[in-house]
N, C-alpha and C positions, 0 to 999 in steps of 0.2 A: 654115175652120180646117184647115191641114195634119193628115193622119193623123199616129198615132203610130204607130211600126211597133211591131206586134205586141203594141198593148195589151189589144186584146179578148181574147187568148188569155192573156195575163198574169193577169188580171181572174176571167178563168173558171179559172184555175189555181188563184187564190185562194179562191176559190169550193168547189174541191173539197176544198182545206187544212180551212176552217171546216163544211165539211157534216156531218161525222161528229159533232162535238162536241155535248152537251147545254145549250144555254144557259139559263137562265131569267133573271128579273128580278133577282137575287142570285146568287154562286155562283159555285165553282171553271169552270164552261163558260164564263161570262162574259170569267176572268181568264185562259179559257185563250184565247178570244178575241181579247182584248187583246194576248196575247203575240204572236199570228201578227200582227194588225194590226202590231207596235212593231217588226219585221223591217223592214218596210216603210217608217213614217216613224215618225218620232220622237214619244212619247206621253209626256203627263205623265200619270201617275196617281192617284187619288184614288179614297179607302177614307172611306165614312162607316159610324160606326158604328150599329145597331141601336138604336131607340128616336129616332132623331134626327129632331128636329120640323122637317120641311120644309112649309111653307105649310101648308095645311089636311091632309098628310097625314103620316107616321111612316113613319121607315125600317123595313119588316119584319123580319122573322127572316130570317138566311141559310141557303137549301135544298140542299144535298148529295145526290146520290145515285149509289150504288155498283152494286148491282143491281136486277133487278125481273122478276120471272116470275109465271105462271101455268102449272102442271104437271098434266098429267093422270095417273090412276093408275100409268100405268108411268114416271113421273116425266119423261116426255116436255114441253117446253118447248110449252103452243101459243101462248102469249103470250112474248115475248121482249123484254127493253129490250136488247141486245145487240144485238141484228138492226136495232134503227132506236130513237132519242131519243123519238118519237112516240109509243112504245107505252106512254106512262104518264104520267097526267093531272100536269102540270106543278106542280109544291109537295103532291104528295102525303105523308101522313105514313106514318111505319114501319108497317107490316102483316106478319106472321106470323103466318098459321091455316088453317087446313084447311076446306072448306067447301062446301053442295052447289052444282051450278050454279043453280038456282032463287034463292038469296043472292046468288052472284056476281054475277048478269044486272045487276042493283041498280048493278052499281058501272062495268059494260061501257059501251063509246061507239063508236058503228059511224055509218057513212054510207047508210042503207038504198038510198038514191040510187044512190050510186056502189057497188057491192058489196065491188068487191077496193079500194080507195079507205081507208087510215086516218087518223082526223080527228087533227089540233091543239086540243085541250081543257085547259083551267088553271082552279086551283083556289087563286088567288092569296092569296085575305084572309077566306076561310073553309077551317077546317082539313076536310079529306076526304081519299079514297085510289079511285084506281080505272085501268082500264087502255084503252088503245084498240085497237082490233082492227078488220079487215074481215068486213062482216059475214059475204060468203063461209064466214072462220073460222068467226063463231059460231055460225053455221047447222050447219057441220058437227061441234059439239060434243056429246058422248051426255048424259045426264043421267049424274051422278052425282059424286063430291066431287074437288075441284082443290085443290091443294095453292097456297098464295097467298103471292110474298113481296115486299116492297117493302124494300128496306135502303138506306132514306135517313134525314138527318136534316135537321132543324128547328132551329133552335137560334139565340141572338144570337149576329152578327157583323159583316161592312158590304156596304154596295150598292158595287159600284165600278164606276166611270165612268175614261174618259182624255177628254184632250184634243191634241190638236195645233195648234199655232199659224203659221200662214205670213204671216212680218213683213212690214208694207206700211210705202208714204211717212207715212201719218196714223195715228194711234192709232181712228180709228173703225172700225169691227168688221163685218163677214160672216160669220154663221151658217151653217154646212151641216153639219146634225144626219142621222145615222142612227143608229135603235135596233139592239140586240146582245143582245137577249132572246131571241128562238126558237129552237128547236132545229132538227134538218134542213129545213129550207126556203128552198132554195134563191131562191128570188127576193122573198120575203117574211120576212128583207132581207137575207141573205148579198149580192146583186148592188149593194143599196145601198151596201150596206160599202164594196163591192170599189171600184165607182163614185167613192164619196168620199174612199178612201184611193190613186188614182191622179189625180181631180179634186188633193189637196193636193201630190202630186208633179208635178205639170204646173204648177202656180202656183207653184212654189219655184222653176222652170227664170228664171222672169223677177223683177223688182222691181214687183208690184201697189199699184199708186196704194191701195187700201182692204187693212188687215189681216182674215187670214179664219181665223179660229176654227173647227177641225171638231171635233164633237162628238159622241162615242162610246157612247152611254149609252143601259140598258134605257127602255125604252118608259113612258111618261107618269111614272113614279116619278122615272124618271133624271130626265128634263126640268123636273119638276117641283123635285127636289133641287139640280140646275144652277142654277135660275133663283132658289133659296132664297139659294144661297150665293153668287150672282154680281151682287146688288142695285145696288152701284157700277157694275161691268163695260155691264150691260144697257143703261145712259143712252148708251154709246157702240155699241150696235147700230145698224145704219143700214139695213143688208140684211140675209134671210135664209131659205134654203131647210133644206127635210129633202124627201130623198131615199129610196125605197122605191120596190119592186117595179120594178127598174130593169132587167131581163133576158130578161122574155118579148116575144114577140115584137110581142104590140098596139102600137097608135100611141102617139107621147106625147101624154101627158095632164097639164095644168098646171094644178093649185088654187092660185086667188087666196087672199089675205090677207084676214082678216075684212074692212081696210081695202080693200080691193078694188080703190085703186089706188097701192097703195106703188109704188116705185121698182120694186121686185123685181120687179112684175106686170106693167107698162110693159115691162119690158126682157125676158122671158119672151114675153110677148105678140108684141112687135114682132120676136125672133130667130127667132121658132117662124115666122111669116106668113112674114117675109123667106126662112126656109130652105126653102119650099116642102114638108119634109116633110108628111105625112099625122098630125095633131094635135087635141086638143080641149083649150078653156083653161074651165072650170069655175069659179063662186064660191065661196065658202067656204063650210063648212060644219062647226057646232063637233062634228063626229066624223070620225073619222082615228087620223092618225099626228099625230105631236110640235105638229105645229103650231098643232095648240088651245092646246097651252100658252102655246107664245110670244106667240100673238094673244089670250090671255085679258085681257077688257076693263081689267084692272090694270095690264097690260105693253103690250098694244096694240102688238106689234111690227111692221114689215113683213116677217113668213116666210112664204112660198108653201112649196109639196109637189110636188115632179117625182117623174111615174112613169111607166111603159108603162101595160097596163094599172089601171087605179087600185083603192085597196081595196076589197077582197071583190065584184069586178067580174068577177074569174072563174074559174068552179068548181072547179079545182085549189086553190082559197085556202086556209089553214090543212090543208091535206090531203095527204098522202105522195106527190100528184101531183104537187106542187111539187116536184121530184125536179133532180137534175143536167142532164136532159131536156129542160127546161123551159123553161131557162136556155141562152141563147148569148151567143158572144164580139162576136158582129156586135152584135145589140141593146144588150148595156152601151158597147161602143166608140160607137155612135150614140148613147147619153143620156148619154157623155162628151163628145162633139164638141159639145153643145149647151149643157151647159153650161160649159164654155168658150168658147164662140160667148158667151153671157149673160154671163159674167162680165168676157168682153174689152169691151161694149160697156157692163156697171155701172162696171167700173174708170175707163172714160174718158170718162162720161157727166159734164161740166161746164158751169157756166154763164160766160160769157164779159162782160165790158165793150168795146164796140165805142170803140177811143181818138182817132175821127174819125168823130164821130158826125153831124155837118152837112153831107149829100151825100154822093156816092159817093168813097171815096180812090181817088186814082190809081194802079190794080193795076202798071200798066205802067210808071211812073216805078220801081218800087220791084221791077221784075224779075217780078215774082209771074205774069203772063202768058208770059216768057218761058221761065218754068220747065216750062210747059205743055207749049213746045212740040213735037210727034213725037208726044203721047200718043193712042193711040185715044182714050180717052175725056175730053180736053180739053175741050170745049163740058160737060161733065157737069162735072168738077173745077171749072171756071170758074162754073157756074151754083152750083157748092156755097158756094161764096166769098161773092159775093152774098150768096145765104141765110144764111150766117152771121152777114157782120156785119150783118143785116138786124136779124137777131134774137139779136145781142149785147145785151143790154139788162139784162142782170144776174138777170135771172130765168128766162131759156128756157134752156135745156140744151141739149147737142149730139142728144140722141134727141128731143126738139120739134121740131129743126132736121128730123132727117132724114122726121119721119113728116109734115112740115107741106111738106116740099117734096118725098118720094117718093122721095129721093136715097138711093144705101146708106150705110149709118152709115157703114160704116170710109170711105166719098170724104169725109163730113162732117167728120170727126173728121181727113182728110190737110190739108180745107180750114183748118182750124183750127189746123192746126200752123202750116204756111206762114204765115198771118195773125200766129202769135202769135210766130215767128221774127222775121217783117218790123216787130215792133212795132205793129200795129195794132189787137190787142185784148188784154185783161189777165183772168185768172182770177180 
């Protein structure tokens, strides 16, 4: 797959747009979110409202928040939600009071591990109030009372979710879900974001055989309220990935579908081998990212999970180390190239009717060898031919062809055109 010039730095630009902002699972961060994404590609959006029964769970209350400090007596900030979205336990409710440190420690969250290190901590569906700090900080705090203020609110309003749609030949569907929940963390999934909202501009460049649905929404709620409202939509899934921690620098890393060998896993599988990179392809596992939901045994979808390193795999996760730092333009650009690599060879992955099925047709009456000829890699084209209509049979796909005979998909997939030019096999 040709590069794109300059989409790794594009990517990571975006990257630094969305870092500042507060996201949580509800919320103006979300929508502010949404709005940098809609620069980019075109999103429909959608507001559910509070109280709304999705599958086994309820839209919450939507969490706001304006400021949040902890001050010591010269009114000195040593806590600050201003300096970073991380320094305050995520859906905490209003707080204003005065208090010793001895009380405060109660509500503190430090990484003892990492010292200068502040953690990712949420307080989603039990109501509470507290702040994160390095512990560095709270070592260096004296005893005596800090001034406490949290000025958020709680309150009914809606989750929102977008979508973007890039129209194919058929009405059946390709999933590629990133959540938009977190606050500063960079790769855990600002990169995903970035990842999937250039993966959707690169697919609009051509006419994709399969339509692909990408999907913007906070973490298991979102998916879970998607997949409430989209009950008809679902029977026309066929593919589907979610995307996360898509910018540091490990290897890729590919989780299978519950079903272990959907379409998705095949094609993953076989582009990952084929490209030679440095990769591990994993089985499912029902904890994660989104993809539990879509494979929950109700929906049984085919969605795999592409990542570098994979969730809470490594120790910057959830933690202020996941920083701008963290993240480069090379690594998203490389799990861009791949999945476009994956999606060029799902789009064209079909099964074929061989329309001269008794012996071999004569390639050469019908030019098909002459077309060969001057090509380095002739005697390989030629062999791909063969194997196609070998294994035209209405059941083998072109990625059966090419893993059964070794050959690169895109020679399988040239074989197959010229065959279906020439008239000699039918989709």
């Amino acid at each position: 797959m040709a590069r794109v010039t300059g989409t790794g730095e594009e990517m990571y630009a975006l990257v630094e747009r969305m870092y500042p902002l507060c996201r949580s699972i509800t919320g103006d961060g979300v929508r502010a979110t949404l709005d940098i994404v809609g620069e980019y590609i075109e999103l429909q959006r959608h507001e559910v409202p509070t109280g709304t029964q999705v599958l086994d769970w309820t839209v919450p209350q939507e969490w706001n928040i304006r400021d949040a400090y902890v001050a010591d007596a010269t009114g000195r900030r040593v806590v600050d939600f201003a300096a970073s979205s991380l320094h305050v336990l995520g859906y905490s409710v209003p707080v204003a009071r005065t208090m010793p440190l001895s009380e405060l420690r109660e509500h503190l969250h430090t990484l003892p591990e990492h010292p200068k290190w502040v953690p990712y901590r949420t307080s989603y569906y039990r109501p509470d109030w507290g702040f994160c700090l390095a512990q560095e900080t709270l070592d260096a705090l004296p005893d005596g009372d800090y001034e406490v203020r949290i000025d958020s609110t709680l309150a009914d309003g809606h989750l929102s979710y977008a979508e973007h749609v890039v129209p194919g030949q058929v009405s059946d569907e390709v999933i590629v879900s990133s959540h938009v929940c977190h606050p500063s963390l960079a790769n855990d999934n600002l990169a995903g974001i970035a990842v999937a909202t250039y993966l959707a501009r690169a697919l609009a460049e051509g006419t994709p055989y399969y339509t692909y649905r990408f999907l913007f929404a906070p973490g298991t709620i979102g998916a879970i309220t998607w997949l409430a409202r989209n009950a008809e939509r679902v029977e026309r899934v066929r593919h589907g990935l979610v995307l996360a921690c898509a910018g540091d620098s490990g290897q890729l890393t590919y989780k299978r579908s519950r079903r272990g060998d959907a379409g998705i896993d095949r094609v993953m599988r076989h582009v990952l081998d084929a490209s030679g990179r440095p990769h591990r392809v994993t089985g499912f596992t029902p904890y994660g990212y989104d993809e539990r939901q879509f494979c929950s045994p109700g929906f049984d979808l085919g969605v795999g999970s592409l990542s570098r390193t994979p969730y809470a795999g490594y120790p910057e996760y959830h933690t202020s180390a996941d920083d701008l730092g963290f993240v480069s333009p090379e690594a998203m650009e490389d799990t861009l190239a791949v999945c476009r690599e994956a999606f060029a060879v799902l789009d064209r992955d079909r099964a074929y009717v061989n329309l001269s099925p008794y012996g071999e047709p004569q390639l050469g009456r019908r030019g098909l060898y002459d077309a060969l000829g001057g090509r380095s890699d002739a005697k390989e084209a030629q062999m791909a031919m063969l194997w196609v209509l070998s294994l035209s049979d209405g059941e083998h796909g072109l990625l059966d062809v090419a893993e059964r005979s070794g050959l690169p998909f895109a020679t399988v997939a040239a074989a197959a055109d010229a065959l279906h030019g020439a008239g000699l096999i039918k989709a």
